[in-house]
SEBAFI-194681 format. One record per atom (N, C-alpha, C): residue number from 1; residue in one letter; x, y, z. Coordinates in steps of 0.05 Angstrom, whole numbers, plus 5000, padded with zeros to 4 digits. Example, Ala and Ser with C-alpha at 12.3 -4.5 7.8 and 13.67 -1.06 7.14 Angstrom:
2
+-----+---------+------+------+------+
| num | residuo |   c1 |   c2 |   c3 |
+-----+---------+------+------+------+
|   1 |       a | 5264 | 4886 | 5156 |
|   1 |       a | 5246 | 4910 | 5156 |
|   1 |       a | 5264 | 4934 | 5156 |
|   2 |       s | 5257 | 4955 | 5142 |
|   2 |       s | 5273 | 4979 | 5143 |
|   2 |       s | 5258 | 5001 | 5157 |
+-----+---------+------+------+------+
end
This chain:
76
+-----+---------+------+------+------+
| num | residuo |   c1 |   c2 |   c3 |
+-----+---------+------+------+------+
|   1 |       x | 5017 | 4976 | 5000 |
|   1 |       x | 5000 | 5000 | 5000 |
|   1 |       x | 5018 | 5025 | 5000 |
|   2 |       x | 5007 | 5049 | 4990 |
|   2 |       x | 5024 | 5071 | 4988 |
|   2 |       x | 5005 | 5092 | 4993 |
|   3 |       x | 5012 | 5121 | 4997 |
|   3 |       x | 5004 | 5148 | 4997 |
|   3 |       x | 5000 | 5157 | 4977 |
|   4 |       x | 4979 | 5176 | 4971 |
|   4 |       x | 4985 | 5196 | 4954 |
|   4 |       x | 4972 | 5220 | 4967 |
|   5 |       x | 4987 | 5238 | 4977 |
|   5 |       x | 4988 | 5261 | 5000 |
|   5 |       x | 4975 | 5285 | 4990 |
|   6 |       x | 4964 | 5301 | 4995 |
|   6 |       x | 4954 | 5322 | 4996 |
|   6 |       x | 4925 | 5325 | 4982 |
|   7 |       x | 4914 | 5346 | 4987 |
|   7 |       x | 4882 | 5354 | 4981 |
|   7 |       x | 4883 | 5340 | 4945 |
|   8 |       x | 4896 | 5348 | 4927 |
|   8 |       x | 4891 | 5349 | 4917 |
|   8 |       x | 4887 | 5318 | 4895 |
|   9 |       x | 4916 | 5300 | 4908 |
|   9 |       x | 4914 | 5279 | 4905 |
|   9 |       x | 4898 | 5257 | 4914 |
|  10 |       x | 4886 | 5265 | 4934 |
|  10 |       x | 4868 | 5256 | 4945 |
|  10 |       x | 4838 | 5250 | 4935 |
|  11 |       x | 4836 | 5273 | 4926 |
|  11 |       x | 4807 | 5280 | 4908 |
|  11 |       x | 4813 | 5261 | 4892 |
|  12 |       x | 4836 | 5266 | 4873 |
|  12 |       x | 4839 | 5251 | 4848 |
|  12 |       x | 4826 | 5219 | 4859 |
|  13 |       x | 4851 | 5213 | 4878 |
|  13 |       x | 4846 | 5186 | 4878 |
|  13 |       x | 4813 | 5168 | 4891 |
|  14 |       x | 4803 | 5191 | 4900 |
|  14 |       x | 4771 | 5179 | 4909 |
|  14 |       x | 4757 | 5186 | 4878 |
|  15 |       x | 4759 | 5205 | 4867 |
|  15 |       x | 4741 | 5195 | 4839 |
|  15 |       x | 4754 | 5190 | 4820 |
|  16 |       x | 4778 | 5174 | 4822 |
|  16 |       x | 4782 | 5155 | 4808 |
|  16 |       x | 4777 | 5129 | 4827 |
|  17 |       x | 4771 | 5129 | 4849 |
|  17 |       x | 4754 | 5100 | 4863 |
|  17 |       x | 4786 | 5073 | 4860 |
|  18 |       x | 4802 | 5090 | 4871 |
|  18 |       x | 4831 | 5082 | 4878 |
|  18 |       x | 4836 | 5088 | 4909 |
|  19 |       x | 4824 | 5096 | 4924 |
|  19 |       x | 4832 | 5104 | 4946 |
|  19 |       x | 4817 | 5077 | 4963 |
|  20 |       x | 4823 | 5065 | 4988 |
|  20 |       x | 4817 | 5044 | 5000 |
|  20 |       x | 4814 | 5062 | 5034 |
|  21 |       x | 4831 | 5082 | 5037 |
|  21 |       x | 4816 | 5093 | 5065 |
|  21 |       x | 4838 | 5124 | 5051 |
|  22 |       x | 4825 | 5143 | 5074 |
|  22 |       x | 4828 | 5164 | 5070 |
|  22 |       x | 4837 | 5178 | 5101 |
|  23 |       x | 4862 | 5190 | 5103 |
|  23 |       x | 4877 | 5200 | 5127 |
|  23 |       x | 4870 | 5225 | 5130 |
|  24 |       x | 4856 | 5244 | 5149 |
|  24 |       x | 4854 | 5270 | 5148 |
|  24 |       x | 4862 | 5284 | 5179 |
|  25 |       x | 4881 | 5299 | 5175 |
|  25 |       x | 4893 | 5322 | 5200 |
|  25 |       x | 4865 | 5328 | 5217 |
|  26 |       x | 4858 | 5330 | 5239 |
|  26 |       x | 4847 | 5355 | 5252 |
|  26 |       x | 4844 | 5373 | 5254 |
|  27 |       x | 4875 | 5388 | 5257 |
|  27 |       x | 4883 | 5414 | 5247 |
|  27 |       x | 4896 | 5429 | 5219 |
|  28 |       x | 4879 | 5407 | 5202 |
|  28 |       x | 4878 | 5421 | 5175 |
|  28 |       x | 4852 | 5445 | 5169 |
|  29 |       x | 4855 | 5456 | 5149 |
|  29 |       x | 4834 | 5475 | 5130 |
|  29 |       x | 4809 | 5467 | 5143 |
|  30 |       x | 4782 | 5475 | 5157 |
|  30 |       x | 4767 | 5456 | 5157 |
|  30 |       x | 4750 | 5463 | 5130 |
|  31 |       x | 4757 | 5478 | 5112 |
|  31 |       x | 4737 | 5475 | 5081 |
|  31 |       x | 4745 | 5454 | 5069 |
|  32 |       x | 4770 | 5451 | 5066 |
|  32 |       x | 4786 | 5427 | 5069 |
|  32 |       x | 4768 | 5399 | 5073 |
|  33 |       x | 4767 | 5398 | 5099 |
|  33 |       x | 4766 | 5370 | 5118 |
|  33 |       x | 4729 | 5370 | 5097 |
|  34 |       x | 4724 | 5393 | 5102 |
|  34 |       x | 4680 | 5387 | 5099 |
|  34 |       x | 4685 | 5386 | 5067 |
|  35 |       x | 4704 | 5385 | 5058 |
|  35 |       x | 4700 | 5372 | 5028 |
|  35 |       x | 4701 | 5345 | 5021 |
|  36 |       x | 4726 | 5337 | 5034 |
|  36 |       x | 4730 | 5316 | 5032 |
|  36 |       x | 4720 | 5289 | 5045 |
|  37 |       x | 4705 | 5296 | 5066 |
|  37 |       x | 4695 | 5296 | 5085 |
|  37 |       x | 4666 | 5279 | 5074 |
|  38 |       x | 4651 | 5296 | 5062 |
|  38 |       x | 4632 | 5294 | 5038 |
|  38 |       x | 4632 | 5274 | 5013 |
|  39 |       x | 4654 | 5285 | 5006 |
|  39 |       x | 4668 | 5260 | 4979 |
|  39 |       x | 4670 | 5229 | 5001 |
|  40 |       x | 4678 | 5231 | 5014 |
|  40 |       x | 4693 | 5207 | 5028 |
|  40 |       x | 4658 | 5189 | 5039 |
|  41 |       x | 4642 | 5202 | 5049 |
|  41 |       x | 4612 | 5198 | 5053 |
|  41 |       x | 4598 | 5187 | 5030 |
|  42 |       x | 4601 | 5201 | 5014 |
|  42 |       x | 4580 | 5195 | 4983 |
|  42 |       x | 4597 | 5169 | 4977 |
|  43 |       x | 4625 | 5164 | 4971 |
|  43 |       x | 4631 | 5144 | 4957 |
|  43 |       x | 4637 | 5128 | 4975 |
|  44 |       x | 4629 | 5120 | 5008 |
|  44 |       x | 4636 | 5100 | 5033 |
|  44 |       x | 4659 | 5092 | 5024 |
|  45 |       x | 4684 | 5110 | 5024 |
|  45 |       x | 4709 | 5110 | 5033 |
|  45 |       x | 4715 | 5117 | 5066 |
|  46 |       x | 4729 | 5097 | 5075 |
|  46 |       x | 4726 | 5109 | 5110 |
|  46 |       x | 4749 | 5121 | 5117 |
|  47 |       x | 4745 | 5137 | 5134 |
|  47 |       x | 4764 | 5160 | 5142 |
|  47 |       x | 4781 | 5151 | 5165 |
|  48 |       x | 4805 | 5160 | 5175 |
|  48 |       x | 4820 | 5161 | 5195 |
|  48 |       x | 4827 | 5176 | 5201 |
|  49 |       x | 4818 | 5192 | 5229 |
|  49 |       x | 4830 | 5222 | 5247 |
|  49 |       x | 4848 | 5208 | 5254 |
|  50 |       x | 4879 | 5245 | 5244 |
|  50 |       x | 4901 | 5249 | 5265 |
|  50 |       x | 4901 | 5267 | 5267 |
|  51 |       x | 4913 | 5275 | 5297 |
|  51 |       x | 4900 | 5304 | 5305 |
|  51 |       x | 4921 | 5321 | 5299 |
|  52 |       x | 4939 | 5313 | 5280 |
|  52 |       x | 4958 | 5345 | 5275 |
|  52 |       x | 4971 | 5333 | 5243 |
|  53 |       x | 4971 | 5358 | 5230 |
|  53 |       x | 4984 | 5351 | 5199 |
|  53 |       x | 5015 | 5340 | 5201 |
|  54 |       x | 5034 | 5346 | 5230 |
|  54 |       x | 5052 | 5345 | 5223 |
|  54 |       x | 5057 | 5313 | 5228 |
|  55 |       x | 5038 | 5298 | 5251 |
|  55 |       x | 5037 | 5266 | 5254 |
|  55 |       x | 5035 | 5264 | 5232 |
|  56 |       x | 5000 | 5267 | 5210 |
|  56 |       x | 5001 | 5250 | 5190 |
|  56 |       x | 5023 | 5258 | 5162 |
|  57 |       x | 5038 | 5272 | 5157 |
|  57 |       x | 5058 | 5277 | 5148 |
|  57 |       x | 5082 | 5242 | 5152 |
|  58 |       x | 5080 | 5248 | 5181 |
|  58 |       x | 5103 | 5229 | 5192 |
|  58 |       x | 5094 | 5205 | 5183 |
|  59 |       x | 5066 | 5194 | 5185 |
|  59 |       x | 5052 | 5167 | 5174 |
|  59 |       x | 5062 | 5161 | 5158 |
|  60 |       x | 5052 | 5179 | 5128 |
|  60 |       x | 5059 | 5180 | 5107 |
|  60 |       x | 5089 | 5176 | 5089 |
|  61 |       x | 5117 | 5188 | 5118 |
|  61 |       x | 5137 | 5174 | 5108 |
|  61 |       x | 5148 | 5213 | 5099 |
|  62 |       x | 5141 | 5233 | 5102 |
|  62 |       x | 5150 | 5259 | 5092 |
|  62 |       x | 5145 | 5273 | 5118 |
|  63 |       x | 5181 | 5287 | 5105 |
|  63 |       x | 5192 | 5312 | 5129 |
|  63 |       x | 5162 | 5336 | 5134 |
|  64 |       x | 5144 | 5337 | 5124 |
|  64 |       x | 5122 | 5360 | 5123 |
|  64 |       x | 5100 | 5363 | 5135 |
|  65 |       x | 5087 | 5379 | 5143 |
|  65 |       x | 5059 | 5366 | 5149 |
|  65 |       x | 5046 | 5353 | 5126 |
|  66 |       x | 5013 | 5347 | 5127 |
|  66 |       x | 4997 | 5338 | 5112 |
|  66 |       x | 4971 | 5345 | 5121 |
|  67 |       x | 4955 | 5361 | 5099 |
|  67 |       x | 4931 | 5359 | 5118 |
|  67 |       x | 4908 | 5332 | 5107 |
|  68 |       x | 4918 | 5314 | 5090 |
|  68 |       x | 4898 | 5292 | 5078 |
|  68 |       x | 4918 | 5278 | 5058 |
|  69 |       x | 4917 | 5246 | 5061 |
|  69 |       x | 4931 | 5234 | 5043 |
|  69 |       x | 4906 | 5209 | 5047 |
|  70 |       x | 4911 | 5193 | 5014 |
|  70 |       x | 4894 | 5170 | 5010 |
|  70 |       x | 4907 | 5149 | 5008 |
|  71 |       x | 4901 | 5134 | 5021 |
|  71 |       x | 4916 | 5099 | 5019 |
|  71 |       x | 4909 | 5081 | 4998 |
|  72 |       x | 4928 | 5081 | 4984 |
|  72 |       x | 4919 | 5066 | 4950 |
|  72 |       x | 4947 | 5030 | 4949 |
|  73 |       x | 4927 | 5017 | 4935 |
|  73 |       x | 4941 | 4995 | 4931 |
|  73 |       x | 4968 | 4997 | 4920 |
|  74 |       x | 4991 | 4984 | 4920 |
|  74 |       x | 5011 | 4998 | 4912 |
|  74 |       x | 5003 | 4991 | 4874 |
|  75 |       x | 5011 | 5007 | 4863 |
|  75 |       x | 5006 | 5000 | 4827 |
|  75 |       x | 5028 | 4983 | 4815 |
|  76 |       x | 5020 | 4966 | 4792 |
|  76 |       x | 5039 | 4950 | 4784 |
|  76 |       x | 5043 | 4958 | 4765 |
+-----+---------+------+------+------+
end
């Protein structure tokens, strides 16, 4: 399994129906969080709270924060 980190990759990867769970900060954006939030609801992708961007950063394996990364099968 692998990451693909941030808001934007994220989106991608739920409507492309590649994402298997979805990681979101606490103290991220909350326009942010109630977007994805939404997306993640409509298509019963399940979510996992961490309460700071810079933990799920660290999850993910990068020096940075994160405020949302999606857990995708690794690709062959």
């Amino acid at each position: 399994m692998q990451f693909k980190v941030g808001a934007k990759q994220t989106t991608k990867m739920l409507e492309q129906d590649k994402a298997i769970e979805v990681y979101v900060a606490r103290d991220a954006d909350p326009r942010m969080i109630e977007k994805i939030v939404h997306l993640c609801e409509r298509l019963s992708v399940p979510i996992k709270w961490t309460d700071t961007m810079h933990e799920l950063g660290e999850t993910c394996g990068i020096d940075v924060g994160a405020a949302m990364a999606a857990l995708i099968p690794d690709e062959e």
